[in-house]
BAZA-673873 format. One record per atom (N, C-alpha, C, CB): x, y, z. Coordinates in pm, whole numbers, plus 50000, padded with zeros to 5 digits. Atoms other than C-alpha are relative to their C-alpha. Glycine has a CB too. Layout:
% BAZA-673873
XYZ...
//
This chain:
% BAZA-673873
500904988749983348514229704161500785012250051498854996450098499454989249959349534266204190500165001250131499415009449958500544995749832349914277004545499535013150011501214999750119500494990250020347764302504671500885011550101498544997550019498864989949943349504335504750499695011450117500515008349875500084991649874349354354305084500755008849984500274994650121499394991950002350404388005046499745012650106499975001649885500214991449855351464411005307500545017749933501424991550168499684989850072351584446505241500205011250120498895002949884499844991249906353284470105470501344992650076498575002350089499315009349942355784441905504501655006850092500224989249865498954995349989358904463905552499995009650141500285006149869500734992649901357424482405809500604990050156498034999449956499435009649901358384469706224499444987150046500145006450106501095013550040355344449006230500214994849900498615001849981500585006850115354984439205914500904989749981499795008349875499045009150010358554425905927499944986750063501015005650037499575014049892358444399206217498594994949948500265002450217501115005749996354884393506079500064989949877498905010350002499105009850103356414380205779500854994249962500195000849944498945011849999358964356205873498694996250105502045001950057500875009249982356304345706100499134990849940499555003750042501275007050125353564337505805501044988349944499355014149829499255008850091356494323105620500314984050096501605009449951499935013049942356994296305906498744991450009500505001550126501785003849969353104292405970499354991449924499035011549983500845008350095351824282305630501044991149907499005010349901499665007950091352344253605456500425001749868499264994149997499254992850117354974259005158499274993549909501654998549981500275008350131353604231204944498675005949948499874982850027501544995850018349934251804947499835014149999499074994650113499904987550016351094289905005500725003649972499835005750056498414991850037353644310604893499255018750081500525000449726500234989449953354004345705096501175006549966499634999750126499474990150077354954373604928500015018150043499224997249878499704986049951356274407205116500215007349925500865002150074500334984850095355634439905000500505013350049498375003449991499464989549941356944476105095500085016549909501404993850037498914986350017357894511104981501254998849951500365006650124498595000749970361284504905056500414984649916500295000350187499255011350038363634484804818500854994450067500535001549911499275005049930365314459705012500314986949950499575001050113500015016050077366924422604976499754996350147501664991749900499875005449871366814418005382498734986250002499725013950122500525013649973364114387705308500744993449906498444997649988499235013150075365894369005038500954992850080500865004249873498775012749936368224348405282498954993850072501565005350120500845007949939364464335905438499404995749877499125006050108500615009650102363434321105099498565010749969499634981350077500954990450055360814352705087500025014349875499705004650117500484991350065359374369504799499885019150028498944993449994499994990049972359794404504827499695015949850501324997650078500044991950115358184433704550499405011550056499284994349877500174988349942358334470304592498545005649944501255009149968501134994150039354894487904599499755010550096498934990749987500664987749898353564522104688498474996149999500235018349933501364997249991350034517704798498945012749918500005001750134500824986050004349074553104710500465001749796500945017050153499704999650129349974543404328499294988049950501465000549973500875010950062347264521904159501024993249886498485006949926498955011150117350074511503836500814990950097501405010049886499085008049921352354497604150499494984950017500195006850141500605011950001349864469704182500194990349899498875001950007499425007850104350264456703847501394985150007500515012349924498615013050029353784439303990499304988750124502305007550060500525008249901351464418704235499504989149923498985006450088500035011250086350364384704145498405002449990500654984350061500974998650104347154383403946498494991450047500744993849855500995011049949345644349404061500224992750105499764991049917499715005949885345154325304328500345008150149501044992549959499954987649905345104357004596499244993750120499235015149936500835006049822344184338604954499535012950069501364991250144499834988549868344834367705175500585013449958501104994450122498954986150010345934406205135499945001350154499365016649898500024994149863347164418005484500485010849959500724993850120499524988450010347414452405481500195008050127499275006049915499594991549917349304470405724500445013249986500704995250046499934987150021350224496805509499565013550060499664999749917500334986750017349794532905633501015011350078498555000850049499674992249923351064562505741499554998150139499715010249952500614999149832351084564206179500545009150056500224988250100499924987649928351024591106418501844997750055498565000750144499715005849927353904571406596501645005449895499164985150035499364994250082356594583906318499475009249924500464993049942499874988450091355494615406152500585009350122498465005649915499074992249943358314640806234499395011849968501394998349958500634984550030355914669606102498834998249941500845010049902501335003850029352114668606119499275004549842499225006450120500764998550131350334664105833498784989749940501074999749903501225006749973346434653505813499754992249829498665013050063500005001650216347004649405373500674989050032501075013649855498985012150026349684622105467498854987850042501675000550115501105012149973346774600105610499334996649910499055001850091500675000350067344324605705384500574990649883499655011949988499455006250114346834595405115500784985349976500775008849967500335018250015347804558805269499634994150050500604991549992501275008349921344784552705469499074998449903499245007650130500824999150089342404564505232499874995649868499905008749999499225006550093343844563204931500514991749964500495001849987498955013250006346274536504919498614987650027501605000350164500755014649932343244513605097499134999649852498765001950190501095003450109340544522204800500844997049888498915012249962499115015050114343734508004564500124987050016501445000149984500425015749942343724479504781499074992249952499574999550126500835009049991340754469704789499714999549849498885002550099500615003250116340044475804404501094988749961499785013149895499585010750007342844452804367499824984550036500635003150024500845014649980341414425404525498804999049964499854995650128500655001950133338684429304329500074997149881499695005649976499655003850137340054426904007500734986850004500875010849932498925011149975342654398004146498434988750074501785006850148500895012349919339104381404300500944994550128499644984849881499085004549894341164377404615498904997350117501255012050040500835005749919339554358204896499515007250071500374991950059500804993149870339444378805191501545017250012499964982550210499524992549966341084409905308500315004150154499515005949937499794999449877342894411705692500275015849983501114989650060499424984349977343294449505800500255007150129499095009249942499374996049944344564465806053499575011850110500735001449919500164993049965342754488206286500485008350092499454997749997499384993949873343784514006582499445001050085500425010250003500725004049856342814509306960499495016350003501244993050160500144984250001342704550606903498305000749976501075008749856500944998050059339324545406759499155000550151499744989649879500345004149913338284537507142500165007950151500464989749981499214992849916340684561307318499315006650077500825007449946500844988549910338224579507525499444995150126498735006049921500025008249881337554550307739500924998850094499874989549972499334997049877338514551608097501004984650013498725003450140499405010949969341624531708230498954986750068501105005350094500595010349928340014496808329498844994649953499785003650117501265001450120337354496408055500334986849931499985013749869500035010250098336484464907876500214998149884499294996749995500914999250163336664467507496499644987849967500845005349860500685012150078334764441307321500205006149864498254996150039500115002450077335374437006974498845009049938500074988950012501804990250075331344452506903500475013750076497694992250087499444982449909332854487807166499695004449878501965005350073499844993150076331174512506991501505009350018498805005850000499244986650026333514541906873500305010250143498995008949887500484993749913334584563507127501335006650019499264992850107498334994349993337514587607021500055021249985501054990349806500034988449981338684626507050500535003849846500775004450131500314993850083338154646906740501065013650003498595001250014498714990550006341354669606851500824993150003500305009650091498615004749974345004662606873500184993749856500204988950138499075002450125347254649606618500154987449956501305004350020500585010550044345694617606609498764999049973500204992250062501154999150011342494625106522499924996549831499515013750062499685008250111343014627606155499814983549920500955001550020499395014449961344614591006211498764990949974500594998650173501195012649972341594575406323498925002849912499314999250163501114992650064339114596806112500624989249866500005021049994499275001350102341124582905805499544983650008501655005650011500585017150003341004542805950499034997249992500124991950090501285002850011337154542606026499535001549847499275008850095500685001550185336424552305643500914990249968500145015649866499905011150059338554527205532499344985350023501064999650006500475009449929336854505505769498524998449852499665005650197501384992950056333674517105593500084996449831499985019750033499355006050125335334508505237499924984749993501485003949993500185011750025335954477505308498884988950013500764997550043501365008049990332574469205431499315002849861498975005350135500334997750144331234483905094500494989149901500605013249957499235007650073333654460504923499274981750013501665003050067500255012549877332544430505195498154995149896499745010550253501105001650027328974435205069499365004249878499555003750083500205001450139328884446804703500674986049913500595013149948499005007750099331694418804566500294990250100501425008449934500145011149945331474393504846501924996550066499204988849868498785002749916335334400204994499554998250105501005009250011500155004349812335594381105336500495012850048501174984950080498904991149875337254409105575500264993550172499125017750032499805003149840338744404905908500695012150070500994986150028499424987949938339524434306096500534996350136498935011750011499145001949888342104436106373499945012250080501404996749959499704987949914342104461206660501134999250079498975002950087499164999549910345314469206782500335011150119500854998549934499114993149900346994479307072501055001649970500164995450107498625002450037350544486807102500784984249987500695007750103499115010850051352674456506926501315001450057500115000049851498665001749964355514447807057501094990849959499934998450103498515009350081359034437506893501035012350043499934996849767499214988650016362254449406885500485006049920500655000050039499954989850131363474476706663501355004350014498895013749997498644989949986367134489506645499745015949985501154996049874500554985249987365374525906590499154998950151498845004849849500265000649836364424529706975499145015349966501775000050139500034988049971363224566806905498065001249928501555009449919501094999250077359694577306785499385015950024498994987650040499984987850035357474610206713498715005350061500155001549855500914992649977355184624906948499895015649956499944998350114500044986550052353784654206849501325007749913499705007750124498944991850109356474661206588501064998650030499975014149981498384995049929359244658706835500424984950026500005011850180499105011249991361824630006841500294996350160501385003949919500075005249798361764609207188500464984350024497945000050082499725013449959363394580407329498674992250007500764999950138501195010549977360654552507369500344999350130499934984949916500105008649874359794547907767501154987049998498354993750006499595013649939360234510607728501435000749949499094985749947498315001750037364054516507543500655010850129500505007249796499754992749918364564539907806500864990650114498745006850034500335009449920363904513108064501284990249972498504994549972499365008950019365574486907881501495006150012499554993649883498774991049983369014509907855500705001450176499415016349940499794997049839368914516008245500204987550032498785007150094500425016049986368224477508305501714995549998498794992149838498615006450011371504469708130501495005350051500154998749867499144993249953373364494808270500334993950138499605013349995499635005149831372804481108645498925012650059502215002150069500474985049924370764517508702498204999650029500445016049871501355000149949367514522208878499175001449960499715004950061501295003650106364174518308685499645008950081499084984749970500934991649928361644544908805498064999249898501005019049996501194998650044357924540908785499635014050084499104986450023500784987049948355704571908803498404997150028500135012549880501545004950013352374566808943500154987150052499304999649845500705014149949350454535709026500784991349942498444996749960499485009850035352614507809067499034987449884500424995850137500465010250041349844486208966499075002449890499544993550098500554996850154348454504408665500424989849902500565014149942499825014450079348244477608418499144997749841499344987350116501115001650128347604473208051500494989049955499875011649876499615013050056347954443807837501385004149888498494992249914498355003450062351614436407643499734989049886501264992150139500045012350093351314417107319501014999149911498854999249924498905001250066354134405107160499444997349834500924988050075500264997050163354394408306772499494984649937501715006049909500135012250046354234369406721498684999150086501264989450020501384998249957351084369206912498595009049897500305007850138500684991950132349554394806673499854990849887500935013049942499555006250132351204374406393499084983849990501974997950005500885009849983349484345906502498274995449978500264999650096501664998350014345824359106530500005003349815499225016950124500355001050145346134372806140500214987749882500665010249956499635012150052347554339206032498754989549989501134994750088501275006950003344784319906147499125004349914499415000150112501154993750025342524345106028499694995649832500195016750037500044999650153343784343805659499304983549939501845003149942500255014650048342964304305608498744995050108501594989450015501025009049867339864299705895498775003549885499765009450224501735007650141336284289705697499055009150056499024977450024501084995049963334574318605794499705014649908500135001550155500284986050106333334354305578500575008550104498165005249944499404983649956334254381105822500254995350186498305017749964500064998949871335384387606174500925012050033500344987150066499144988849943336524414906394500224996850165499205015649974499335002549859338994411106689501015005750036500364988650023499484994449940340664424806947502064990649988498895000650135498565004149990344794420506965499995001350127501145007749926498955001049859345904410907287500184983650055499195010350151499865012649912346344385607561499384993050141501105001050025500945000749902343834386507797500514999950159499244988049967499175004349911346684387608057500435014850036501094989049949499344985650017346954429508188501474997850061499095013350090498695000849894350724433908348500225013750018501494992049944499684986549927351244462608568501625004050007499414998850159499124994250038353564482608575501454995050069499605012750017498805006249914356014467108860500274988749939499744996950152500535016050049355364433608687501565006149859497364996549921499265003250089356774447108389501465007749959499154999749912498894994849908359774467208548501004987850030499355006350145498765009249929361044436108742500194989349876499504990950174499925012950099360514412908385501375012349952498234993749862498504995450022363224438708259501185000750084499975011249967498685000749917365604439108513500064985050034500005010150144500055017649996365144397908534501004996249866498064992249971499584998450112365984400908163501175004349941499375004849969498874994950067368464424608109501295006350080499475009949915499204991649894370034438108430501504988350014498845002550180498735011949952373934420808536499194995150134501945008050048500395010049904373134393408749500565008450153500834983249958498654996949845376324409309034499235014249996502495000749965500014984349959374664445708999498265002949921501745011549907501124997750056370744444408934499485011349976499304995150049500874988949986368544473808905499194999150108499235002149893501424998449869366204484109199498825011349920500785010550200500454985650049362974504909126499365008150101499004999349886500174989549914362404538009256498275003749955501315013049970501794999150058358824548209268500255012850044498384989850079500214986550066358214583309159498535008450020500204997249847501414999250022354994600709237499685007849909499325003450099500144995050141353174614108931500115012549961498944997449955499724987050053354344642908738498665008149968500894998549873501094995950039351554665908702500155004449846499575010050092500055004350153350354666108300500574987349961500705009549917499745009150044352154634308279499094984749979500935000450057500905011350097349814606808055500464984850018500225003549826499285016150022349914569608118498265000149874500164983350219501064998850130347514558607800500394983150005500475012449822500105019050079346254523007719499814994450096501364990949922500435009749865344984510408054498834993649993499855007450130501095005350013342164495907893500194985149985499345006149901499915014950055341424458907860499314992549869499524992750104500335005650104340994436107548499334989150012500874998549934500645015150027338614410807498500474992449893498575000349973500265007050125339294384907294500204990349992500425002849911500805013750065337014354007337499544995749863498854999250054500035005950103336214356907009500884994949952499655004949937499395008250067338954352206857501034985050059500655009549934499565017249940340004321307062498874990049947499984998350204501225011350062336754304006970499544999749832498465004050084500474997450129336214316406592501864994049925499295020649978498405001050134340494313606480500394986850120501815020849982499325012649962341444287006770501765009250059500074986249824498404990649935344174316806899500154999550126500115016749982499294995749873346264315907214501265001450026499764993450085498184991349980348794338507317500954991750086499995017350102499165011349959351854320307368500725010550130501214992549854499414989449928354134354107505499885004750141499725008949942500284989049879353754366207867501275009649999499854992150166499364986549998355724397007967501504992950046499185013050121498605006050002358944375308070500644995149859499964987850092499075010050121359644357007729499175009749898499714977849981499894990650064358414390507560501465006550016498955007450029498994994150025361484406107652501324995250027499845009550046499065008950025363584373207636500365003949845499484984950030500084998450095362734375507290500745016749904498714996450012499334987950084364094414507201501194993550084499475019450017498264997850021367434405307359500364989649950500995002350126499685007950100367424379207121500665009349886498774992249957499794991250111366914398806862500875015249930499025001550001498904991649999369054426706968501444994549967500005005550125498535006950059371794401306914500175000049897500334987950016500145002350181370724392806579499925011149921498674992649951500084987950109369674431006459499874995449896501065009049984500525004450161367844412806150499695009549934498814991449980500564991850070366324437906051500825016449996498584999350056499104985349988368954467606089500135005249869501614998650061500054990650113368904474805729498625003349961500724994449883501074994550007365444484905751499815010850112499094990349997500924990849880365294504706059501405011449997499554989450205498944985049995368604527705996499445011249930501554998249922500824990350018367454560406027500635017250061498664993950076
//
């Protein structure tokens, strides 16, 4: 019997990558085959025995090189994010949120593909105060300015698509709300507001190994949740093969770690044993933003997929100086 094909789309991407050598360990070879997808021509999965075919989302003929039948799962992570654009532009969303998704999904229509996993943003929520609950049902509750607005305006209609899809043509969906994912990346740098910026946590980690003093600003014990990428990778895994039509869930770990917490897990981690780091506490810069102090529910998906986060904030950042050894993925992230 054929095996049925799990295809990840956005695979090339920093998520998408570790999310697909994860799948590839997860499911059973003799019953799935998983098949990474991208933009970007690359061979960096052929030495993991993975399928790899270039596709632009935002090009309905690109689909054509996708497989036809037997379609378990599309995960689509595909899209443009605020988080890399080096020069704002509200058309770039539209064209692989919007766009790119209503190729999606007509593709799994025509391919009769089981269900569709997708990918939402915690942004949709952003307006909630540090210490806020979200539940999974949290209505909406986001700002209509800034240079993520767009962003989220762009995900909710696709959201909105795929329920159309869900309930004209009987695709399962499972929607994911994320928070920040965490892996490591040999590109350390990213794009607020247009402008090129070290990442905090590479910041951190850099000082750590140096021997040099960590500095928190603000409330030591400000605290949001930390979810490592295989944790993520885990909840959509389940999701793609569990016996149910639809669900929507929160990404995390039900576990917040404050900010000292996750200070002394880096200098545990990465500092010389003979010359640790100490941290200096800083009181808060005025205009300076801590963001994401909200908390994640997610009983559902422990009781509906059978998910629990393996990761706490120590053997999260065991795991990047693994991977900093290895730099697997360095011919994707040179930049």
């Amino acid at each position: 019997m054929e095996r049925k094909k799990i295809i990840i789309l956005g695979a090339s991407g920093n998520v998408g990558s570790y999310l697909t050598l994860y799948a590839n360990d997860f499911f059973d070879k003799e019953k799935y085959e998983v098949i990474a997808s991208g933009r970007r021509q690359t061979s960096v999965f052929e030495k993991y025995g993975i399928k790899y075919i270039s596709v632009d989302i935002t090009k309905a003929e690109d689909f054509s090189k996708l497989p036809h039948e037997n379609v378990q799962a599309v995960m689509c992570l595909a899209a443009q994010i605020p988080s890399y654009m080096e020069e704002y532009s509200g058309k770039k969303y539209l064209d692989s949120i919007v766009i790119g998704g209503y190729n999606v999904l007509e593709y799994c229509r025509k391919v009769k593909a089981d269900r569709i996993l997708y990918t939402q943003t915690v942004f949709d929520v952003s307006e909630y105060p540090a210490g806020y609950v979200i539940k999974p049902d949290t209505p909406r509750n986001f700002s209509y300015k800034g240079d993520h607005a767009m962003y989220v305006i762009a995900k909710n209609c696709m959201l909105d698509m795929i329920e159309h899809y869900h309930q004209e043509y009987g695709l399962k969906k499972f929607i994911f709300r994320l928070p920040t994912i965490y892996e490591y990346s040999t590109y350390q740098f990213y794009y607020p507001n247009g402008i090129k910026t070290l990442r905090p946590l590479y910041a951190q980690i850099n000082k750590a190994i140096k021997g040099e003093p960590l500095r928190i600003w603000g409330d030591p014990e400000y605290a949001k949740d930390m979810v490592h990428v295989y944790d993520f990778s885990q909840m959509l895994c389940k999701a793609a093969i569990v016996n149910r039509k639809e669900g929507f869930y929160n990404i995390g770990t039900g576990i917040p770690v404050t900010l000292q917490e996750q200070c002394q897990a880096i200098i545990d981690v990465f500092s010389p044993k003979d010359k640790p780091s100490i941290i200096e506490y800083v009181e808060k810069e005025e205009g300076r933003k801590t963001g994401g102090g909200f908390l994640m529910d997610i009983t559902n998906a422990k009781e509906e997929l059978g998910y629990e986060p393996v990761y706490d904030v120590h053997k999260l950042f065991e795991n990047y100086k693994e991977e900093m050894g290895i730099d697997r993925f360095l011919e994707l992230r040179g930049k």
